[in-house]
C-alpha atoms as a printed R data frame, in Angstrom:
    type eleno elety resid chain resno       x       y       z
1   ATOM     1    CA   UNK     A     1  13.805  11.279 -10.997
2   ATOM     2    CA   UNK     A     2  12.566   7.994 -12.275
3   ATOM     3    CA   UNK     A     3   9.622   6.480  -9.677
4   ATOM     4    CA   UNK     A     4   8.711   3.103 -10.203
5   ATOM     5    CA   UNK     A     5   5.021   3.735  -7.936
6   ATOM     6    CA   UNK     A     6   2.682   5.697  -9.323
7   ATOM     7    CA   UNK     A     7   1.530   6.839  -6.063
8   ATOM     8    CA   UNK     A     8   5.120   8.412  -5.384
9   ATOM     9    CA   UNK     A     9   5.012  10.000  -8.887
10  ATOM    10    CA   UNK     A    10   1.871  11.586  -8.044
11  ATOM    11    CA   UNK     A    11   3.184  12.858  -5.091
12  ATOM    12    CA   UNK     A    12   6.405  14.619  -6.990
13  ATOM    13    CA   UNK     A    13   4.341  15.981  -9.629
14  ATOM    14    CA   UNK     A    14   4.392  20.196  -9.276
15  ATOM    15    CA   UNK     A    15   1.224  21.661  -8.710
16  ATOM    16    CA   UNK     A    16  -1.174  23.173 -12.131
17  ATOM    17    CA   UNK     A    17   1.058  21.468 -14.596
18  ATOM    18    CA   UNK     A    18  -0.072  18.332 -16.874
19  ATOM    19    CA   UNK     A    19   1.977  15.134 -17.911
20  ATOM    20    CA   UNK     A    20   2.594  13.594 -20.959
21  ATOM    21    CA   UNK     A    21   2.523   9.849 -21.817
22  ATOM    22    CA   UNK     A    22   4.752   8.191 -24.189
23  ATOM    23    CA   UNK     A    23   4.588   5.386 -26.323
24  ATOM    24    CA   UNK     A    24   7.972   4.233 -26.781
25  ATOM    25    CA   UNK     A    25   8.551   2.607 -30.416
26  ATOM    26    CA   UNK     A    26  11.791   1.877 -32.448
27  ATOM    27    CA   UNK     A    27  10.592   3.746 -34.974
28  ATOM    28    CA   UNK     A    28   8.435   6.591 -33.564
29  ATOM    29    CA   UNK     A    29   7.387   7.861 -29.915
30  ATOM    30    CA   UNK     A    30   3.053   8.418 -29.348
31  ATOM    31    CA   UNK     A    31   3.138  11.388 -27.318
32  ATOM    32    CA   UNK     A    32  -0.506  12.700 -25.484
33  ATOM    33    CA   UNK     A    33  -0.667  15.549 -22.817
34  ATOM    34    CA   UNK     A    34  -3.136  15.377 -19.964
35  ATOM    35    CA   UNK     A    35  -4.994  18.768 -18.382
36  ATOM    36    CA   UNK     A    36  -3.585  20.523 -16.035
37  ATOM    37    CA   UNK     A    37  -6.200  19.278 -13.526
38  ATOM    38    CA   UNK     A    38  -4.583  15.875 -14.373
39  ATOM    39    CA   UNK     A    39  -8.236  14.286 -15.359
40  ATOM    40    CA   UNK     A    40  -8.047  14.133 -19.528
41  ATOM    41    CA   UNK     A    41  -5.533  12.326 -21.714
42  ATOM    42    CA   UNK     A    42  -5.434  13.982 -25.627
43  ATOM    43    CA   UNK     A    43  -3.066  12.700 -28.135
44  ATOM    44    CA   UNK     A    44  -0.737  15.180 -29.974
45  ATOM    45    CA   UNK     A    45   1.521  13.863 -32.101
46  ATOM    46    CA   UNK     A    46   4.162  11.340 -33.174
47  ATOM    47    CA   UNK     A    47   7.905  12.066 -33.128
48  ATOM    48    CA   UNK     A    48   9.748   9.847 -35.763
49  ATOM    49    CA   UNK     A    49  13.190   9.024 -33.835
50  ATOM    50    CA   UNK     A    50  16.313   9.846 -35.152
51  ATOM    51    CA   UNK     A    51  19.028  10.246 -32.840
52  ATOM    52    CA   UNK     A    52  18.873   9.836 -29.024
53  ATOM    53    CA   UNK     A    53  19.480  13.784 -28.676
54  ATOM    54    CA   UNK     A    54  17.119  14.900 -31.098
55  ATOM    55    CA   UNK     A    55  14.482  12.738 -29.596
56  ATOM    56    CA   UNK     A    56  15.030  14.118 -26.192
57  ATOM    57    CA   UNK     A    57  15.120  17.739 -27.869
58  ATOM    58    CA   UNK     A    58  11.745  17.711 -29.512
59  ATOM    59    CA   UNK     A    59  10.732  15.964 -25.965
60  ATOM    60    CA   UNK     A    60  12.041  18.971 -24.263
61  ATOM    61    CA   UNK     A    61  10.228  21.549 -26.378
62  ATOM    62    CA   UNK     A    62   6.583  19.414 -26.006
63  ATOM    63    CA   UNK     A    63   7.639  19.974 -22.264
64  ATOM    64    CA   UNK     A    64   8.691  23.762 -21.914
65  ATOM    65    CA   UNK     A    65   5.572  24.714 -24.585
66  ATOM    66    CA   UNK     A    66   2.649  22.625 -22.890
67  ATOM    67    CA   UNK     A    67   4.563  23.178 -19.527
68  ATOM    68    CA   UNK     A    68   4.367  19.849 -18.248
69  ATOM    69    CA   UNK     A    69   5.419  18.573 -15.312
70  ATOM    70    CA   UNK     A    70   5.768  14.948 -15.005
71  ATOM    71    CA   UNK     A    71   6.355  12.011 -18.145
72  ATOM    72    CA   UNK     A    72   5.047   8.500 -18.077
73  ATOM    73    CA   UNK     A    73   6.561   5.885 -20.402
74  ATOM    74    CA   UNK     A    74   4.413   2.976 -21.407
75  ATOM    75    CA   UNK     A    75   6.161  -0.540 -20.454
76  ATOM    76    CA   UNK     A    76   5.609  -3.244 -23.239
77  ATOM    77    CA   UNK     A    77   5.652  -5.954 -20.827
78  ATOM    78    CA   UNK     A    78   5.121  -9.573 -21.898
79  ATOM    79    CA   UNK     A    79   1.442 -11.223 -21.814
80  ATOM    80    CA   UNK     A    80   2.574 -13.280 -18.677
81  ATOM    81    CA   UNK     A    81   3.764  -9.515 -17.394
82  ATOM    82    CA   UNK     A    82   7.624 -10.332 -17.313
83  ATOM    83    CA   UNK     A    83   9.764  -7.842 -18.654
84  ATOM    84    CA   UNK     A    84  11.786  -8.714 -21.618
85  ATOM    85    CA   UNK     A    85  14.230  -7.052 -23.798
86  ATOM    86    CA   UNK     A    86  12.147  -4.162 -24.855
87  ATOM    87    CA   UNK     A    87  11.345  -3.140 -21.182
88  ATOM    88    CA   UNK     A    88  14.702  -2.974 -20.392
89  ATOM    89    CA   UNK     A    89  15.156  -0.607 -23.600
90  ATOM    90    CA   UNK     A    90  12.714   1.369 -22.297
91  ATOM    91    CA   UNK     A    91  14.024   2.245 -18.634
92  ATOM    92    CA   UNK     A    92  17.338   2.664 -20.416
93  ATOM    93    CA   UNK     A    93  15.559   5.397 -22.206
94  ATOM    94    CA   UNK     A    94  13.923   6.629 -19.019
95  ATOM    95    CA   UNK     A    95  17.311   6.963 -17.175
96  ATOM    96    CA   UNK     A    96  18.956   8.676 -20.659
97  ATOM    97    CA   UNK     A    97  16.000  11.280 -20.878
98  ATOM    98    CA   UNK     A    98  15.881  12.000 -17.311
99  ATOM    99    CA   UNK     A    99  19.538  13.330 -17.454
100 ATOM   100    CA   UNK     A   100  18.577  15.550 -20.504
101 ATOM   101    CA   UNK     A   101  18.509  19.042 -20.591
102 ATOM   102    CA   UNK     A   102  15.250  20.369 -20.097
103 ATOM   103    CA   UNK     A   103  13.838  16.875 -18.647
104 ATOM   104    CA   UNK     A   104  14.935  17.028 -15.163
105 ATOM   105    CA   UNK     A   105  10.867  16.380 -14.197
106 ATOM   106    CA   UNK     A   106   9.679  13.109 -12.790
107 ATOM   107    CA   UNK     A   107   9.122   9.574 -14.686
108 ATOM   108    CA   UNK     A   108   6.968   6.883 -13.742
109 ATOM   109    CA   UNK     A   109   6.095   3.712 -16.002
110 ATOM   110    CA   UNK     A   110   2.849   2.334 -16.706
111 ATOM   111    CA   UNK     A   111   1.865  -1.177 -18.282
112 ATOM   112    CA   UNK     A   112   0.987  -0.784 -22.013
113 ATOM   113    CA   UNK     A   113   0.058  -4.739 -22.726
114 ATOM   114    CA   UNK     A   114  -3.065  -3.954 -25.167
115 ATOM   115    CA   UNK     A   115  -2.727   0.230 -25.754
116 ATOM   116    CA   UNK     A   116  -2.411  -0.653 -29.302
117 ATOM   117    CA   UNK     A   117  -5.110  -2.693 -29.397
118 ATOM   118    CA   UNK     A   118  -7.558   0.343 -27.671
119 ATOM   119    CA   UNK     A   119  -6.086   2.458 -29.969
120 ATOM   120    CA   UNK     A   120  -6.490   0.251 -32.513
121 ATOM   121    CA   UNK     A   121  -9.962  -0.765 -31.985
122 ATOM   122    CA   UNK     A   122 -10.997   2.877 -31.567
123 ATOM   123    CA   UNK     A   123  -9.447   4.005 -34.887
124 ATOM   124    CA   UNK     A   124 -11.647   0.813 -36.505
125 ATOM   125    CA   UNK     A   125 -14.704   2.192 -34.672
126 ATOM   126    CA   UNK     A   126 -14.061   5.521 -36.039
127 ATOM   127    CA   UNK     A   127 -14.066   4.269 -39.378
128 ATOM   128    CA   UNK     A   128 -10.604   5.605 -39.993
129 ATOM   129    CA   UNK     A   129  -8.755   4.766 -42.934
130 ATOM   130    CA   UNK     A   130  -5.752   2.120 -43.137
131 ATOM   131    CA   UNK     A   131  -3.653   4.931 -44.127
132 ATOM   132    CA   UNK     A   132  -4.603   7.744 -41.298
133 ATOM   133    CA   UNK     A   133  -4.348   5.028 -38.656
134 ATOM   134    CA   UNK     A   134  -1.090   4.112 -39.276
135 ATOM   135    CA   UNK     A   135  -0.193   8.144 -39.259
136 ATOM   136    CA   UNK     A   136  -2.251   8.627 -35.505
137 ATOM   137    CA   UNK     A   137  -1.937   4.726 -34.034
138 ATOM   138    CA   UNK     A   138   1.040   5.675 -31.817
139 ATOM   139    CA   UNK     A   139   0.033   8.710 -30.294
140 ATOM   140    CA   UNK     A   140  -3.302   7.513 -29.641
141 ATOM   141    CA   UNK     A   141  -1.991   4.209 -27.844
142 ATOM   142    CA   UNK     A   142   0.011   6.921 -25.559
143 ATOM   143    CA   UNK     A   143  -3.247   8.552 -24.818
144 ATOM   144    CA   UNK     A   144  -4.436   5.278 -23.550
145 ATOM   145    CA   UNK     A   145  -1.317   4.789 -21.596
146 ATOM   146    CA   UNK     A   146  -1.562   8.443 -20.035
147 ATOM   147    CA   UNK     A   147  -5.800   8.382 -19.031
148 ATOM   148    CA   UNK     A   148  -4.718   4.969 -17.311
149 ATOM   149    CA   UNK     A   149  -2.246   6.798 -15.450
150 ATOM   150    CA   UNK     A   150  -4.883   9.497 -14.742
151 ATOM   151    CA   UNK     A   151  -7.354   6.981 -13.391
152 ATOM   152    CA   UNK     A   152  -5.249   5.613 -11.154
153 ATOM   153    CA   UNK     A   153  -4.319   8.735 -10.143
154 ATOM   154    CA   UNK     A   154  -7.764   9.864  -9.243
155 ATOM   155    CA   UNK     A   155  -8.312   6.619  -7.405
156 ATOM   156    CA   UNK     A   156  -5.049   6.963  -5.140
157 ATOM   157    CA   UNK     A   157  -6.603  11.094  -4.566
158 ATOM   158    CA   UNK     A   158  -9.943   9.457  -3.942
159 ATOM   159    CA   UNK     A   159  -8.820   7.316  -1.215
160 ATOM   160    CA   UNK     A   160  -6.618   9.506   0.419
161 ATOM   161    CA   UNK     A   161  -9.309  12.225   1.089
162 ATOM   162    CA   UNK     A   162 -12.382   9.568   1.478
């Protein structure tokens, strides 16, 4: 099920299992998995897209093998935050993967304007070469779509019990 609030996502999300975010690219996806206690976003790898099915496949397996229980794609909205063409490619590919086998788990968007960027600017920091940051630079922009995800998260949990 596909939840546009964050709050409702949370809410869905089974109990003791992490989430991965996703960094949605025509070329590649940026996938990073959180903890199970839902506090710590880690990048893990970069699937190069081929076909719809395969996509959701390898998808699937990061899903059953990390046992995760809830996906967040990153929406590329536009600088003024409208959605454009590419955000409606994306919740196309929301609704396709949530009717794949072995993806039946809730989906919630988050904003990406600027993951790159991060990810970008932290790869610089690191001193990492031109070469390794083009390998990493998509999975690491889904980490910093995921620990925003994970903030917010906290800060709904904080409220609700303060």
């Amino acid at each position: 099920m596909i939840f546009e609030d964050v709050g409702a996502f949370a809410d869905a999300l089974p109990a003791l299992q992490g989430i991965a975010g996703l960094d949605l690219g025509t070329v590649t996806i940026g996938v990073a998995v959180s903890d199970t206690f839902l506090s710590v976003a880690t990048p893990l790898e970069t699937v190069k897209r081929r076909k719809f099915t395969l996509d959701a496949a390898r998808l699937a397996e990061i899903v059953s093998q990390r046992r995760i229980g809830g996906l967040v794609l990153g929406l590329p909205r536009n600088m003024d935050g409208s959605e454009g063409p590419r955000c409606q490619s994306t919740r196309a590919f929301a609704r396709n993967l949530s009717r794949a086998p072995g993806l039946d788990i809730p989906l919630t968007f988050w904003d990406e304007r600027l993951s790159t960027v991060a990810a970008e600017r932290a790869l610089l920091e690191a001193d990492t070469s031109r070469k390794r940051r083009a390998e990493v630079i998509d999975h690491v922009a889904a980490g910093y779509i995921l620990q925003g995800v994970l903030d917010r998260m906290r800060i709904i949990r904080d409220k609700a019990e303060g």
